[in-house]
TIKEKE-94585 format. One record per residue: residue number from 1; residue in three letters; x, y, z of N, C-alpha, C in turn; chain. Coordinates in Angstrom, 2 decimals. Example, Ala and Ser with C-alpha at 12.3 -4.5 7.8 and 13.67 -1.06 7.14 Angstrom:
! TIKEKE-94585
ATOM,pos,code,nx,ny,nz,cax,cay,caz,cx,cy,cz,unit
ATOM,1,ALA,13.19,-5.69,7.80,12.30,-4.50,7.80,13.20,-3.30,7.80,A;
ATOM,2,SER,12.85,-2.25,7.08,13.67,-1.06,7.14,12.90,0.03,7.87,A;
***
This chain:
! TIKEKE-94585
ATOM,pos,code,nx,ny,nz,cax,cay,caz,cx,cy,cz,unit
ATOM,1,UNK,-7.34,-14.13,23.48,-8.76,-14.03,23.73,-9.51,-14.21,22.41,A;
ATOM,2,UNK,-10.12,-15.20,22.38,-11.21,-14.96,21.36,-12.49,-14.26,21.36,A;
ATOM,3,UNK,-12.97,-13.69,20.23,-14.25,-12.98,20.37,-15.02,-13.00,18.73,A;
ATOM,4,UNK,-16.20,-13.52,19.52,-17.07,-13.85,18.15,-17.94,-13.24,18.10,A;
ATOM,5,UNK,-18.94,-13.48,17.52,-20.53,-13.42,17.54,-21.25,-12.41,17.76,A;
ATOM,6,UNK,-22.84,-12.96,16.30,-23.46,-11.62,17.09,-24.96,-12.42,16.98,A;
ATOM,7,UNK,-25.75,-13.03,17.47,-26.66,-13.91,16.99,-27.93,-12.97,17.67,A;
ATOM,8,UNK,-28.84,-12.72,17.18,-30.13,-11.94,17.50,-31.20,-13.19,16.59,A;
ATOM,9,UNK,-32.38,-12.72,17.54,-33.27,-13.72,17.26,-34.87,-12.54,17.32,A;
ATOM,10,UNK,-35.65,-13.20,16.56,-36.93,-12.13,16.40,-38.40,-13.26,16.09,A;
ATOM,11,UNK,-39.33,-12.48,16.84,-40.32,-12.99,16.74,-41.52,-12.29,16.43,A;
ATOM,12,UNK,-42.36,-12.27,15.49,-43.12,-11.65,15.23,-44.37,-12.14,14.22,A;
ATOM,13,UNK,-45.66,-12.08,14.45,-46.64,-12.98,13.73,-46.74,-14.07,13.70,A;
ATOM,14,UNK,-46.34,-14.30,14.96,-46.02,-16.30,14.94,-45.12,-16.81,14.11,A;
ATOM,15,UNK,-43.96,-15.84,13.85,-43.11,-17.02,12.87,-41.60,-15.95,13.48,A;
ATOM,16,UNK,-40.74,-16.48,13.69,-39.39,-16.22,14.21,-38.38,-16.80,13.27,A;
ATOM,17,UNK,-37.05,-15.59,13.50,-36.51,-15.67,12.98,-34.61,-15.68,14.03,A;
ATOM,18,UNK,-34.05,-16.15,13.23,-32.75,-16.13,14.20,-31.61,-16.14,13.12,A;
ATOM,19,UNK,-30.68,-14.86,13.10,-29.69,-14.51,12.26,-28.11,-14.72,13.15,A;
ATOM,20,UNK,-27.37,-15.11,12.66,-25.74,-14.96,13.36,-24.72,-14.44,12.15,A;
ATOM,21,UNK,-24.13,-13.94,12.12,-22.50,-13.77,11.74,-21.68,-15.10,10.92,A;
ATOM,22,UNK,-20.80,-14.97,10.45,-20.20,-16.34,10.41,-18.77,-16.12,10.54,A;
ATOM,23,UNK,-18.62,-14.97,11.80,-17.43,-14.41,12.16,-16.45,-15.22,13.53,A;
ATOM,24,UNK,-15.20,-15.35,13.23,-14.29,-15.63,14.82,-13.50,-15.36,14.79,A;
ATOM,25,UNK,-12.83,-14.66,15.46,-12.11,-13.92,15.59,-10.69,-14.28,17.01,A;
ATOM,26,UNK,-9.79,-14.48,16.92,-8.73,-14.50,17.86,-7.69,-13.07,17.84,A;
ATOM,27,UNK,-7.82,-12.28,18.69,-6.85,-11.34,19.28,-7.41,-10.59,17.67,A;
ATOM,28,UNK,-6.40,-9.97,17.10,-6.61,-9.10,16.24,-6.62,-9.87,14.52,A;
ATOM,29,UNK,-6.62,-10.88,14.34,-6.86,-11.84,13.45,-8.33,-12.69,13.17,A;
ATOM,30,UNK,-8.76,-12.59,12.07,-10.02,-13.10,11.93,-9.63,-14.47,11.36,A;
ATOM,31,UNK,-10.51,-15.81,11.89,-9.90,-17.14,11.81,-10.99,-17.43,11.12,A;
ATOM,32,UNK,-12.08,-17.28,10.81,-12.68,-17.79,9.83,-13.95,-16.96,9.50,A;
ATOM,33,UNK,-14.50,-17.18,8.54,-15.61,-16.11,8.62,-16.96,-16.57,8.24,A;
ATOM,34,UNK,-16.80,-18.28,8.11,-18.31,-18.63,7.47,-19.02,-19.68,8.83,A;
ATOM,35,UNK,-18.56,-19.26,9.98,-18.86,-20.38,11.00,-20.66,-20.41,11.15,A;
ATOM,36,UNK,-21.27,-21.38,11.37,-22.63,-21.17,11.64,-23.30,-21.43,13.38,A;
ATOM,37,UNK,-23.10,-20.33,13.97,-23.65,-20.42,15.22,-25.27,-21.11,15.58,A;
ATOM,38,UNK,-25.79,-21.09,14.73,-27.17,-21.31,15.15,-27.37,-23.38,14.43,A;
ATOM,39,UNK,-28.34,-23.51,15.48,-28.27,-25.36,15.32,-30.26,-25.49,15.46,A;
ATOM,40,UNK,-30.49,-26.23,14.73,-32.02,-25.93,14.87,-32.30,-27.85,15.74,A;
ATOM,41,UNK,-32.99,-27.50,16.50,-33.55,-28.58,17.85,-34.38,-29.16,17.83,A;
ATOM,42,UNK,-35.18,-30.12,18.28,-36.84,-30.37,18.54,-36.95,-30.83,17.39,A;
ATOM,43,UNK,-36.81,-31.54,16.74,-37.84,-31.77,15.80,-38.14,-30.61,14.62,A;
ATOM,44,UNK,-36.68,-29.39,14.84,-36.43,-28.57,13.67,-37.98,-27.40,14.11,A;
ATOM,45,UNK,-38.28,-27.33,15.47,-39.26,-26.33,16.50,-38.50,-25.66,17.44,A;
ATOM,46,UNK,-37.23,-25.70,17.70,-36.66,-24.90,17.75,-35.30,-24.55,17.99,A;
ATOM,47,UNK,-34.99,-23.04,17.33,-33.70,-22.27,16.68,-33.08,-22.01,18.43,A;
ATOM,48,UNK,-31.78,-22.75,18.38,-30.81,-22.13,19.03,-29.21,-21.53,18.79,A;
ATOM,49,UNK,-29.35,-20.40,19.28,-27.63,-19.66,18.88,-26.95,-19.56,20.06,A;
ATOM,50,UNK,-25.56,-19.76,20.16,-24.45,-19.56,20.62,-23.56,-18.48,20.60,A;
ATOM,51,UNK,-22.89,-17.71,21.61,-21.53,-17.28,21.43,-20.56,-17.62,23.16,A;
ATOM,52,UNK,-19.31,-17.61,22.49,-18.43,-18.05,23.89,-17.71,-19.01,23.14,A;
ATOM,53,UNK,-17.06,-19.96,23.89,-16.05,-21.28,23.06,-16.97,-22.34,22.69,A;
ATOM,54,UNK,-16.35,-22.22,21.46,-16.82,-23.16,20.73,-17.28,-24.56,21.07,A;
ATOM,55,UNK,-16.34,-25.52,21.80,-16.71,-26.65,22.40,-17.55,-26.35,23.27,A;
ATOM,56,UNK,-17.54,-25.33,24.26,-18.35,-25.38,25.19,-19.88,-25.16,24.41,A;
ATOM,57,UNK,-20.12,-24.59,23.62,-21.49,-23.80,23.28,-22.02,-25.26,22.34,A;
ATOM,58,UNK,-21.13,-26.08,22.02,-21.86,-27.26,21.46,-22.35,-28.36,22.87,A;
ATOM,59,UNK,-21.44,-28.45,23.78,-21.85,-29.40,24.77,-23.24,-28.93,25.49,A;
ATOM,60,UNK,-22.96,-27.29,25.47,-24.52,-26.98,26.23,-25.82,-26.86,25.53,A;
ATOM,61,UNK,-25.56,-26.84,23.90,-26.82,-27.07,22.94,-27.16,-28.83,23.25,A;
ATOM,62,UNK,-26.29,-30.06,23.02,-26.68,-30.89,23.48,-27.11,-31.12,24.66,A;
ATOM,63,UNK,-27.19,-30.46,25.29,-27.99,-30.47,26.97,-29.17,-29.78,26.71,A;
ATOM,64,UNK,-29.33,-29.21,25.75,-30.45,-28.40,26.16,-31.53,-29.15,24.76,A;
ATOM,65,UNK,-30.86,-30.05,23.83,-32.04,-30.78,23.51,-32.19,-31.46,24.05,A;
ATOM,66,UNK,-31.38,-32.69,25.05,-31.32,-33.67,26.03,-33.03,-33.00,26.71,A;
ATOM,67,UNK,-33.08,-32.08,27.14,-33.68,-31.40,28.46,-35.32,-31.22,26.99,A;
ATOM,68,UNK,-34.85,-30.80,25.89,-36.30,-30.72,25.07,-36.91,-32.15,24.88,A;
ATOM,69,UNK,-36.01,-33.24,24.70,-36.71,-34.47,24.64,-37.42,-34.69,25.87,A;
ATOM,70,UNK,-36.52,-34.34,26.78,-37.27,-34.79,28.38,-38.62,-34.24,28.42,A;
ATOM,71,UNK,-38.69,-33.10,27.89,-40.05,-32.31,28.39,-40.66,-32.36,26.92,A;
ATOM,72,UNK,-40.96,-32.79,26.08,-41.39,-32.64,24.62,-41.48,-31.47,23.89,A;
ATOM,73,UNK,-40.39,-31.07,24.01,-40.13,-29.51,23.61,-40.55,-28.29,24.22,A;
ATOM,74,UNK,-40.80,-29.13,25.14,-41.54,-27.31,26.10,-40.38,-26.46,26.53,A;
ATOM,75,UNK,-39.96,-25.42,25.47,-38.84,-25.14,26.03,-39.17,-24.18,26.89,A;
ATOM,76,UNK,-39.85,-23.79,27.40,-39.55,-22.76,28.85,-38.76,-23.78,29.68,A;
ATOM,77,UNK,-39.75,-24.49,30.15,-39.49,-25.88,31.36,-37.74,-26.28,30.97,A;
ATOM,78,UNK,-37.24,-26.43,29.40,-36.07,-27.45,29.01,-34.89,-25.82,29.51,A;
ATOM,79,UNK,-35.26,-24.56,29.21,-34.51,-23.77,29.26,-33.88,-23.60,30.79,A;
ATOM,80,UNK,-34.95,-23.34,31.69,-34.97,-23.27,33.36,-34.43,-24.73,33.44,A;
ATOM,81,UNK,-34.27,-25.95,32.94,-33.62,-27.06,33.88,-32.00,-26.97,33.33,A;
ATOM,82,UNK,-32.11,-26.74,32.00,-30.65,-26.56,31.56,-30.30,-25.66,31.84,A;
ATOM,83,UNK,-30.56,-25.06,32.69,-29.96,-23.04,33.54,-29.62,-23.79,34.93,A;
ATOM,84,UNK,-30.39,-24.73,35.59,-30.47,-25.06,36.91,-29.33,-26.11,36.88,A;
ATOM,85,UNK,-29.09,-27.20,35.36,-28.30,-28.30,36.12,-26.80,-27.46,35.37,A;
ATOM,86,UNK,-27.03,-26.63,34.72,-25.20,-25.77,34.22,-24.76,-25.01,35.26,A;
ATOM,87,UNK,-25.76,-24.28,36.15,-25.39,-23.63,37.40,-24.51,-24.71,38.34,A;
ATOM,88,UNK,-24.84,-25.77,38.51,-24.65,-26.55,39.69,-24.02,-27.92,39.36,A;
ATOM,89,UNK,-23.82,-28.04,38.39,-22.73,-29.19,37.75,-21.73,-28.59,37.76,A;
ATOM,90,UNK,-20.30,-29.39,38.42,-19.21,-29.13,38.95,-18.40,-28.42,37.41,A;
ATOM,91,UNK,-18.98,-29.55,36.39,-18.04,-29.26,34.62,-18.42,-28.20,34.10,A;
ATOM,92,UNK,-20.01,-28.07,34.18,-20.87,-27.46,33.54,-20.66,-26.07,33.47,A;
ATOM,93,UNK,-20.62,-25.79,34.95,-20.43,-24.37,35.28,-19.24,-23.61,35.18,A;
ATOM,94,UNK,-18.09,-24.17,34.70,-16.84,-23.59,34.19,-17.17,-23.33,32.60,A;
ATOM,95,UNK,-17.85,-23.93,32.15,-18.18,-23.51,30.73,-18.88,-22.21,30.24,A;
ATOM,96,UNK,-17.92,-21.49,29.18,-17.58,-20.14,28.57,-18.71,-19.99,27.94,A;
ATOM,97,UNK,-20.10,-19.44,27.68,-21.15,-19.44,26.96,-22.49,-18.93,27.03,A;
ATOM,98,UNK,-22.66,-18.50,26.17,-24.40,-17.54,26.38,-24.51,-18.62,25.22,A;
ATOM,99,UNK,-26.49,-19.06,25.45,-26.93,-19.41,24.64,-28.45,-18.75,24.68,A;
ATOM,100,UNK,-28.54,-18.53,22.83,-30.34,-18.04,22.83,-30.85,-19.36,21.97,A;
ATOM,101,UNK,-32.27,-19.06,22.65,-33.10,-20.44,22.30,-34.58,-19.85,22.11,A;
ATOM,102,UNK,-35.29,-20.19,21.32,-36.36,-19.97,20.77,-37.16,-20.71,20.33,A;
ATOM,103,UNK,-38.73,-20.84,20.41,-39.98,-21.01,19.16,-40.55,-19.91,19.00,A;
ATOM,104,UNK,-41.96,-20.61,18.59,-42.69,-19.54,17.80,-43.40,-18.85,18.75,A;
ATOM,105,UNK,-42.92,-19.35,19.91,-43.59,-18.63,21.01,-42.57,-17.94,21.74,A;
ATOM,106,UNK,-41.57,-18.32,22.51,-41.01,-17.51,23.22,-39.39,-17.52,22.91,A;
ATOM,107,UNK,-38.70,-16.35,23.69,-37.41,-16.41,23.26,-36.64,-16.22,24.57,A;
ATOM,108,UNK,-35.84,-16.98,24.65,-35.28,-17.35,26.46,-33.32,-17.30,25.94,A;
ATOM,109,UNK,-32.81,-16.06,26.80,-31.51,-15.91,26.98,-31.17,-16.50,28.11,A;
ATOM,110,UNK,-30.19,-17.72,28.17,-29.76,-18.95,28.90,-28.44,-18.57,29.26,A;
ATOM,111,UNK,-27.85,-18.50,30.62,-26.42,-17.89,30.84,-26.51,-19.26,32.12,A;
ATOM,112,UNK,-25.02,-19.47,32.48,-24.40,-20.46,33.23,-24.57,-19.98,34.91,A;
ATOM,113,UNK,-24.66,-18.63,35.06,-25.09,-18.34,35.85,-26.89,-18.38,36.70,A;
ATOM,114,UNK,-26.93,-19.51,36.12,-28.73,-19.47,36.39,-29.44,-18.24,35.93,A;
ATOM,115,UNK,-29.30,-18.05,34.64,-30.19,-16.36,33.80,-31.02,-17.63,32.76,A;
ATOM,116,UNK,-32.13,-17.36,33.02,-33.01,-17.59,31.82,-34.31,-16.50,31.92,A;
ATOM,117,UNK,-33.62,-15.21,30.91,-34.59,-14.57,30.80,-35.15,-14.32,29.19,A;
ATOM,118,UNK,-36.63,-14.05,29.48,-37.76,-13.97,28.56,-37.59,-12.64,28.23,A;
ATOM,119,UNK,-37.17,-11.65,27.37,-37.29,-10.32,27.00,-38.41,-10.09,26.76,A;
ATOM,120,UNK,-39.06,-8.53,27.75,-40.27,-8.08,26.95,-40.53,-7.61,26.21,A;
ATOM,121,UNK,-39.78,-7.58,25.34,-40.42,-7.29,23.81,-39.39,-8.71,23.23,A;
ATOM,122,UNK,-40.25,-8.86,21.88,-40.00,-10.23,21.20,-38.38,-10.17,20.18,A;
ATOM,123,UNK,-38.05,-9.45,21.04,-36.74,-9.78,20.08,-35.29,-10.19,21.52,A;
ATOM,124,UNK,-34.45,-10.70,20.78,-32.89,-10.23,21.82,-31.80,-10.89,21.14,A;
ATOM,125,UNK,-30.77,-10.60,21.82,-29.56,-10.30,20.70,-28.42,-10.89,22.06,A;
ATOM,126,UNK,-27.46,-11.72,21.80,-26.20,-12.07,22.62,-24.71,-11.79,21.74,A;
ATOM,127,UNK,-23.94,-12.13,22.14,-22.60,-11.88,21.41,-22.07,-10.59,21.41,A;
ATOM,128,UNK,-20.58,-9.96,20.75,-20.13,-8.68,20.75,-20.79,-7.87,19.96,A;
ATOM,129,UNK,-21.77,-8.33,19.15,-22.52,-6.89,18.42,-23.75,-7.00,18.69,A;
ATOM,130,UNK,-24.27,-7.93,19.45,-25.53,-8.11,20.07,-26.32,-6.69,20.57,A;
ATOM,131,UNK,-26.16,-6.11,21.42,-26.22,-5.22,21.60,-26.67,-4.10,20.44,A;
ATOM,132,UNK,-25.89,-3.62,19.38,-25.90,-3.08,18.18,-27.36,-3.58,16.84,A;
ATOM,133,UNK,-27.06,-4.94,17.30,-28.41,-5.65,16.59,-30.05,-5.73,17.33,A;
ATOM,134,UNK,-29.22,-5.82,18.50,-30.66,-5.28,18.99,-31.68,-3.94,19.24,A;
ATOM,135,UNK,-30.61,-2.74,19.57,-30.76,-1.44,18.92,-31.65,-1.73,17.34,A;
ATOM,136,UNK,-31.15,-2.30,16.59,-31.53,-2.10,14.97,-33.12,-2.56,15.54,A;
ATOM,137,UNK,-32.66,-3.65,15.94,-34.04,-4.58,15.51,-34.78,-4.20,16.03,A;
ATOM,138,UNK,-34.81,-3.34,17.16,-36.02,-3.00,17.99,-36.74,-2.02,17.03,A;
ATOM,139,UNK,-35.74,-0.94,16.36,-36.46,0.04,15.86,-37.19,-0.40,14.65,A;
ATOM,140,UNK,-36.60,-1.48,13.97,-37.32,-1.97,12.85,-38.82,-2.69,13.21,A;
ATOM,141,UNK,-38.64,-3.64,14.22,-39.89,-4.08,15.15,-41.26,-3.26,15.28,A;
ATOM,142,UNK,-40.97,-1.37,16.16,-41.83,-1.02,16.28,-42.19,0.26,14.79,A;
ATOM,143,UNK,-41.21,-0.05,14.06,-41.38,1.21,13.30,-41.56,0.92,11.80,A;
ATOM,144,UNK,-41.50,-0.51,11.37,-41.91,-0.91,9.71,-42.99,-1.94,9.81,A;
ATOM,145,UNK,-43.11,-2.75,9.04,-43.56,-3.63,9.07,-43.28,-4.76,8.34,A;
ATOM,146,UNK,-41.91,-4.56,8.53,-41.15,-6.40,7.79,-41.23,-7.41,9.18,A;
ATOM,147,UNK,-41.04,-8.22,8.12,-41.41,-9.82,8.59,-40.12,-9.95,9.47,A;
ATOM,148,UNK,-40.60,-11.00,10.35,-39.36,-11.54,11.78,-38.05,-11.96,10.72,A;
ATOM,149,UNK,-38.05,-12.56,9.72,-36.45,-12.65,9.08,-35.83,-11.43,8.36,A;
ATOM,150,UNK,-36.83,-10.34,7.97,-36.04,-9.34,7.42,-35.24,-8.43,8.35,A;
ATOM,151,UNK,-36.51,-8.91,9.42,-35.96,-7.54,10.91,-34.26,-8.09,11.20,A;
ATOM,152,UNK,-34.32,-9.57,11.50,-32.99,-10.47,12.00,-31.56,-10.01,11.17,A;
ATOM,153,UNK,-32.12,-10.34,9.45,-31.48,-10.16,8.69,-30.58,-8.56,8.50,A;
ATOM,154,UNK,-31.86,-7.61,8.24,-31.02,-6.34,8.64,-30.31,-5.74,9.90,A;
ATOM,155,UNK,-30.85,-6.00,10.96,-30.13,-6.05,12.20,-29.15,-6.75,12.08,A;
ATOM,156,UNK,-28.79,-7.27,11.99,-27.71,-8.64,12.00,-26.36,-7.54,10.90,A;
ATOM,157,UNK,-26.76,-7.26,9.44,-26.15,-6.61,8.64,-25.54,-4.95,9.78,A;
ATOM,158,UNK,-26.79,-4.35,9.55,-25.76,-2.87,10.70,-25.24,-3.26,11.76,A;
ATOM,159,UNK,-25.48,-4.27,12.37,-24.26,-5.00,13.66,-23.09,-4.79,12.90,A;
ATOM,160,UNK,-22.96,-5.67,11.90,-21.69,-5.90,11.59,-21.08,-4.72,10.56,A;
ATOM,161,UNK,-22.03,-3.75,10.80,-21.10,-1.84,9.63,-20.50,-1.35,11.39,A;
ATOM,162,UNK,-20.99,-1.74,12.52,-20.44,-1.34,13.63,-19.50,-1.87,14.52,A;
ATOM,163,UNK,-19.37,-3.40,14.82,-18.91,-4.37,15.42,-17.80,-4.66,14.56,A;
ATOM,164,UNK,-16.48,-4.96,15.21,-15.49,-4.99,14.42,-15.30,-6.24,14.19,A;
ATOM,165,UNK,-15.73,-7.44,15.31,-16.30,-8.54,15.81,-16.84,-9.46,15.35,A;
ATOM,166,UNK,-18.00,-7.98,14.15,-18.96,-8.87,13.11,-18.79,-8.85,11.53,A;
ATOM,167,UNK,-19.17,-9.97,11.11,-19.29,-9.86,9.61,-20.20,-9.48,9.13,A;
ATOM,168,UNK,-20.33,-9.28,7.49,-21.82,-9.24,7.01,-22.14,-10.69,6.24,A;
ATOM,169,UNK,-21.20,-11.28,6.79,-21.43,-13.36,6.45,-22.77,-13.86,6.88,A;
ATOM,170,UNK,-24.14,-13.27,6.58,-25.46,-13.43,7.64,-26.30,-14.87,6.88,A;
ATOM,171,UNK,-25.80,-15.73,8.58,-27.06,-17.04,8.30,-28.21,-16.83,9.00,A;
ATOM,172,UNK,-29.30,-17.53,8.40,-30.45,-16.69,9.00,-31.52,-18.21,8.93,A;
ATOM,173,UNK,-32.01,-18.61,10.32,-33.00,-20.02,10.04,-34.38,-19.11,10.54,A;
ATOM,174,UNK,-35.33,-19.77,10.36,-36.79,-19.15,10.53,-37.46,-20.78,10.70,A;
ATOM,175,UNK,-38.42,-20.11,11.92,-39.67,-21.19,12.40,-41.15,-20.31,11.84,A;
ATOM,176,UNK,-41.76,-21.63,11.55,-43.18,-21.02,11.41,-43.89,-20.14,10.17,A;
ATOM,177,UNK,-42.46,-20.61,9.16,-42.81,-20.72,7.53,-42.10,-21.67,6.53,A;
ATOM,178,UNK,-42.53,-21.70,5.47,-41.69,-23.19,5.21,-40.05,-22.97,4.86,A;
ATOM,179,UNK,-39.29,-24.09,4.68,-38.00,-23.80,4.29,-37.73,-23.75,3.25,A;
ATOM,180,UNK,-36.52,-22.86,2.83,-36.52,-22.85,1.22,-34.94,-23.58,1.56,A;
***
């Protein structure tokens, strides 16, 4: 069994942020530790992360810019058609994978099971420490006042003091300030 990932994504002041791990892990052996889950889309408008198998989580990021060109990045619309044609494609739907997808507007958790949900509050978190990072991030969200990459960034870090799963290997892309 493999088990990876912890990719949380945050939005806040119009500018978002999306942190992953650079952890993978097979059975009780760690196989590499600098992998980069997150692939930026659109015209570099928007951050998507992966966890599940590897091949699979790349074939369904290319579907789901396929689906942003179609609609000119509107990703609500690209998220709900790439939820609708992975549900019901014979290949598609055997494929192992959560994907999160984001702009500066919204943040949509994409599952094979036809799930494309919008969290109400602006943050969410997939993978084995997901969970753990999202705990962090929420409290950092309503209770400091750092910016959407510091929230990602430290969340992302106490995931991985808890998750055995996770590293503290943290890549971190941001929309809606410039790149360094």
């Amino acid at each position: 069994m493999i088990r990876a990932t912890t990719v949380i994504a945050v939005l806040k002041d119009g500018k978002g942020a999306m942190a992953c791990d650079g952890q993978v892990t097979m059975n009780e052996a760690v196989l590499k530790r600098g992998a980069r889950k997150i692939r930026r889309l659109y015209q570099d408008r928007v951050l998507a992360g992966f966890a599940g198998s590897g091949a699979d989580c790349l074939t369904l990021l290319e579907r789901l810019e396929e689906k942003l060109n179609m609609y000119g990045g509107n990703l609500p619309r690209a998220a709900i058609e790439l939820a609708k044609m992975w549900r019901t494609d014979k290949v598609l739907r055997q494929l192992d994978a959560l994907l999160l997808a984001m702009d500066t507007s919204h943040i949509f958790l994409i599952s094979g099971r036809g799930d494309v949900v919008e969290p109400d509050e602006p943050v969410a978190a997939i993978g084995s420490g997901g969970n753990y990072a999202l705990a962090a991030a929420k409290a950092l969200l309503r209770h400091t006042n750092l910016e959407a990459r510091d929230i990602a960034r430290i969340a992302l870090q106490i995931a991985s003091e808890i998750c055995i799963y996770t590293n503290d290997n943290v890549f971190l892309e941001t929309l809606g300030e410039e790149r360094t």
